[in-house]
C-alpha positions in Angstrom: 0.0 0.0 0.0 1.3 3.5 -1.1 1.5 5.8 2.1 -0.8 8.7 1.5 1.0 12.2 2.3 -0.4 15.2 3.4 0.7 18.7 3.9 -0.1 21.0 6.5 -0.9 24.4 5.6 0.7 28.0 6.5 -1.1 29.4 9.4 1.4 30.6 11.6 2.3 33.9 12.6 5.0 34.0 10.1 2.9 33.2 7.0 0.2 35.5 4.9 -3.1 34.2 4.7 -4.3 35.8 1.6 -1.1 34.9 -0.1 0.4 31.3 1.0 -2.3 29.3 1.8 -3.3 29.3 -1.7 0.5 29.5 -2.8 0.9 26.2 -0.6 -2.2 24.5 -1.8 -1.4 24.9 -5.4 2.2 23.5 -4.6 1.2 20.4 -2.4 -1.4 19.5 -5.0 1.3 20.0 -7.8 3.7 17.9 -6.0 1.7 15.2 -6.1 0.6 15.5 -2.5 -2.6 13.6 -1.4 -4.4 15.9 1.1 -4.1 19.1 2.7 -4.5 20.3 6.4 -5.1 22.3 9.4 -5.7 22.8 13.1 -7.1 25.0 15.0 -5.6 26.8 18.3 -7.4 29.9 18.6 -6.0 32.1 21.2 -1.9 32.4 24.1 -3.3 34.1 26.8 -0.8 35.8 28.3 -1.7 33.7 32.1 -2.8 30.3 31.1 -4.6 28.5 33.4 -3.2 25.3 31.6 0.5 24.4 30.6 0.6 23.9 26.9 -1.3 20.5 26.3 -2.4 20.1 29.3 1.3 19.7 30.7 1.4 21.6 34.0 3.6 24.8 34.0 4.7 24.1 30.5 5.0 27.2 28.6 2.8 27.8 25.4 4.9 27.8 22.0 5.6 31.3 20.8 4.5 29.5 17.3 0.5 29.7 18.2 0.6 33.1 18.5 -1.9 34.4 16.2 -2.7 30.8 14.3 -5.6 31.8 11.1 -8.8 30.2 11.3 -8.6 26.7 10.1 -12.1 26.8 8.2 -11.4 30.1 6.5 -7.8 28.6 5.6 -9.4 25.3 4.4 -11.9 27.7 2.0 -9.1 29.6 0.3 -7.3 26.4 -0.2 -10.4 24.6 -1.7 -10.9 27.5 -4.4 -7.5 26.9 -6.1 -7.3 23.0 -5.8 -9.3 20.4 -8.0 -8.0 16.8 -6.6 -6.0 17.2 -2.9 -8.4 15.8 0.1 -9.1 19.4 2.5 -8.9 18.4 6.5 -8.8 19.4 9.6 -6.3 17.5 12.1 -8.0 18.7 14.3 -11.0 21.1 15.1 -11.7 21.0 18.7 -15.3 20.8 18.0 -16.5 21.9 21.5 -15.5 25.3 20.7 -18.2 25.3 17.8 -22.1 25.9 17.9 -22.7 22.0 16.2 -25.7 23.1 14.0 -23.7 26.2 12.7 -20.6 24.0 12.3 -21.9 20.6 10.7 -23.6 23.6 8.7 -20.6 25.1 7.5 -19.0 21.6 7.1 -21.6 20.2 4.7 -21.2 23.4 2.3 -17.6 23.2 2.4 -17.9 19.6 1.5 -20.2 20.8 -1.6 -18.3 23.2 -2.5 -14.9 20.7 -3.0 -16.5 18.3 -4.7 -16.3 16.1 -1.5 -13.0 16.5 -0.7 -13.4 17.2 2.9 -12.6 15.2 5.9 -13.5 16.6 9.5 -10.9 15.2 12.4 -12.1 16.7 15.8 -10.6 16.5 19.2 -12.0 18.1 22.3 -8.5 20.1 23.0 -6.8 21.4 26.2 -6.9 24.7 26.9 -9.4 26.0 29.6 -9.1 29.3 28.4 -10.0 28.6 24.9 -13.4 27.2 26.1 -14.0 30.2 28.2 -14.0 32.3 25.6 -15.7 30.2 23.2 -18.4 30.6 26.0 -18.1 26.3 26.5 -18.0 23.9 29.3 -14.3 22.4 29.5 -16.2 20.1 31.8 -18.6 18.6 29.6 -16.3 18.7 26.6 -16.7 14.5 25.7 -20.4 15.3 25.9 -20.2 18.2 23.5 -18.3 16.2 20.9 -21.0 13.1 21.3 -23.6 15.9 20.6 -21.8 17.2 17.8 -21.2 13.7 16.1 -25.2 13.6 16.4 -26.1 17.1 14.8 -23.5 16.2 12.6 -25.4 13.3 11.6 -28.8 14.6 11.2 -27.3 17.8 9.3 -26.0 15.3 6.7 -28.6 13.5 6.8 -31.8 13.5 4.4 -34.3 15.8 5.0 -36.4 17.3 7.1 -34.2 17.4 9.7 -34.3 17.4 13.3 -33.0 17.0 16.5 -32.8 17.7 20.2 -29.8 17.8 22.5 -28.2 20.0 24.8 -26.9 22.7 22.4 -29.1 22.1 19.5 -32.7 22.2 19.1 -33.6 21.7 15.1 -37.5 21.3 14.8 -38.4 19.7 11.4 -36.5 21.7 8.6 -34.4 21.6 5.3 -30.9 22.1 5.6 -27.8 22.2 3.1 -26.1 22.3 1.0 -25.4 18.7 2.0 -22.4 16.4 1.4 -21.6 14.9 -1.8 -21.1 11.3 -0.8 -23.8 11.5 2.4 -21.4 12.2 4.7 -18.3 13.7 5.6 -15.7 11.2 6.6 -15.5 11.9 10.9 -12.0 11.1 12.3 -11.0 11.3 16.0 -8.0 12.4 18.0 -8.3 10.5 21.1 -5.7 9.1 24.1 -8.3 8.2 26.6 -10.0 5.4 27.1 -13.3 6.8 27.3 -12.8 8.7 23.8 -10.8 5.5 22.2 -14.0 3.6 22.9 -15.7 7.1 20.9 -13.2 5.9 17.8 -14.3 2.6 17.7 -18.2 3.0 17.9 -18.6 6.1 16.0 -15.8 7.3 14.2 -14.6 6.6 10.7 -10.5 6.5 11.7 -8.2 7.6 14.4 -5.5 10.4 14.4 -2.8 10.1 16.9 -0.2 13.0 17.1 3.0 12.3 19.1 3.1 8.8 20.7 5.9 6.6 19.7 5.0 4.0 17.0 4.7 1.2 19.2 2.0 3.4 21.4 -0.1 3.5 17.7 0.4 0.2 17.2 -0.8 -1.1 20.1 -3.6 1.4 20.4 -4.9 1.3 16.6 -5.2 -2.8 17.4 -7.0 -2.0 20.6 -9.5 0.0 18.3 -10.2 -2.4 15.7 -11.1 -5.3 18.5 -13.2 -2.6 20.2 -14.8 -1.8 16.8 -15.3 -5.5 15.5 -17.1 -6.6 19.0 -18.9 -3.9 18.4 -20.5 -4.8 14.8 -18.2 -2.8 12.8 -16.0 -3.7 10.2 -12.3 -2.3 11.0 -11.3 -2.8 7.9 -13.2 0.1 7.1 -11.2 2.6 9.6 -8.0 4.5 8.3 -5.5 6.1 10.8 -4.3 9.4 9.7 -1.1 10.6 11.4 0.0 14.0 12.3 3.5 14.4 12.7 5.9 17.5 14.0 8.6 17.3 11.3 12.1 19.1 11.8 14.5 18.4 9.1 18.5 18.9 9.5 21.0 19.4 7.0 23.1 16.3 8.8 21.8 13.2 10.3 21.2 13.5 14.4 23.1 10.8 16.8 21.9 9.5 19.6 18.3 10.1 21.3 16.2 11.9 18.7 12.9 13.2 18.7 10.7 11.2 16.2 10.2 12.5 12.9 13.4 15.0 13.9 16.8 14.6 11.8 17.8 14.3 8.2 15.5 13.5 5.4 16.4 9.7 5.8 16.4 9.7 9.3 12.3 10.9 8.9 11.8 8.3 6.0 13.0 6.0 8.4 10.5 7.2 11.0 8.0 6.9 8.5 8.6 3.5 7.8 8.0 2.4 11.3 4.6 4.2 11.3 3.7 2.3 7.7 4.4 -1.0 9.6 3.0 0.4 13.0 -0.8 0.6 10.9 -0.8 4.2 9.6 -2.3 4.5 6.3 -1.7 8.7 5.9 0.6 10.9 7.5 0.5 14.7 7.5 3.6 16.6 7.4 3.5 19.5 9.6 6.7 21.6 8.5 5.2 25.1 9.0 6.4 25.8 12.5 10.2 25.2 11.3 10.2 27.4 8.0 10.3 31.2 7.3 8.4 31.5 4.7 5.9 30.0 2.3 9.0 29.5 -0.4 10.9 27.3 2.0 7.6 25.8 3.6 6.7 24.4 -0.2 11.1 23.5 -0.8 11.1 21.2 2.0 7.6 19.4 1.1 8.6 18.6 -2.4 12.0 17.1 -0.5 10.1 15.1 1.5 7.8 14.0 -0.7 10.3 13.1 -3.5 12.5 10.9 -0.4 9.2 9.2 0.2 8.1 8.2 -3.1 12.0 7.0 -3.5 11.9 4.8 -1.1 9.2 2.8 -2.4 6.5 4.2 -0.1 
């Protein structure tokens, strides 16, 4: 099986929306990339009440500092592309009214041709959810009830539902997905919200656990999902991955996916054999510029494809 590569696209401080998210987009899909991507971190307060991923006392990265909007970034990247899958690794969906969200979802879908795919995650930060106006407490909830409206949204019409957050009475709603759906993917460590993968989700997206970690946990959610009725055969694991490439191979400990552009096909490797079907490339945070941002991909991508992956 051919890995399938993504690229994840300018948002950071250092980058011009207007200008290199569709500069980037037209590259990756160019390049023969398979997908593009974003996340979403929407505010640093200057006194966190949480260490940077929920770490105590760690210190935010100076990189999140004013990160775009991950739906307006996916939209300006849909209008100059015509094949590249468009998603989101990962929207932490709490944040997000679900009837305006699955709303803008389904259009975006539309709009691509059915290109998206929605990964959501239920995030970290205590003072994102305050000022998103949402309970950190009852943020597993909240993405349940979202998975729901998203669901009926999609759905055929009239639509309705009643939860929580969302109270549709009998209506039509669209523009709808192309294929019915929008294909749901999951960022989950927990138990609680690995058990969420297996029952509801269409695939899994770790982001930085070791490759035996994936392994062991991506077999955990097929069982769950075959005792639950489900084919896992019909899952896909999408990875995200922190890339930092060095002009000279690193000795010794090294972080994973961190070193020359063998050491990271090496890396990649493992995750091939470790289950992971797709990996996204995040190489924004290291490079200056959307010219250097694009240079590296193409690298990357080229080492990839010549190692026979």
């Amino acid at each position: 099986m051919t890995l399938r590569l993504g690229l994840g696209l300018p948002q950071m401080k250092q980058y011009e929306p207007g200008r290199d998210v569709t500069a980037v987009a037209r590259a990756a899909e160019e390049s023969g990339f398979d997908s593009v991507w974003v996340f979403e971190r929407t505010l640093v307060p200057e006194h966190p009440v949480d260490g940077m991923y929920g770490v105590p006392d760690l210190p935010w990265s100076d990189a999140y500092r004013k990160v775009a909007d991950p739906l307006v970034t996916l939209t300006l990247a849909a209008a100059v592309t015509e094949r590249v899958r468009l998603g989101s690794c990962v929207l932490v969906a709490p944040l997000h009214a679900p009837f305006e969200l699955a709303r803008t979802l389904g259009t975006l879908d539309a709009a691509s041709s059915g290109r998206l795919v929605a990964g959501f995650g239920t995030g970290w930060s205590r003072d994102e959810y305050e000022a998103a106006g949402s309970d950190f407490a009852a943020r597993g909830t909240s993405l349940d009830e979202l998975l729901d409206v998203c669901d009926a949204v999609w759905g055929p019409d009239p639509v309705s539902y009643e939860g929580a957050r969302a109270r549709i009475a009998a209506a039509e709603v669209g523009p709808k997905p192309v294929n019915g759906s929008v294909p749901v993917l999951l960022a989950a460590r927990t138990s609680r919200a690995l058990d969420r993968v297996a029952r509801r989700a269409d695939g899994w997206m770790p982001t930085g656990m070791p490759h035996a970690a994936v392994a062991r946990t991506w077999a955990r959610i097929r069982e769950q999902a075959e005792r639950g009725g489900r084919d896992p055969d019909t899952l896909t694991m999408i990875q995200r991955c922190g890339v930092r490439i060095t002009d000279a191979p690193l000795d010794g400990e090294r972080g994973q996916h961190q070193g020359s552009v063998e050491q990271i096909v090496e890396d990649l490797a493992e995750g091939v054999a470790s289950g992971v079907g797709e990996v996204i490339l995040e190489l924004q945070r290291g490079a200056r510029d959307a010219a250097e941002l694009t240079g590296r991909a193409r690298l990357l991508h080229a080492a990839v494809r010549d190692a026979g992956m």
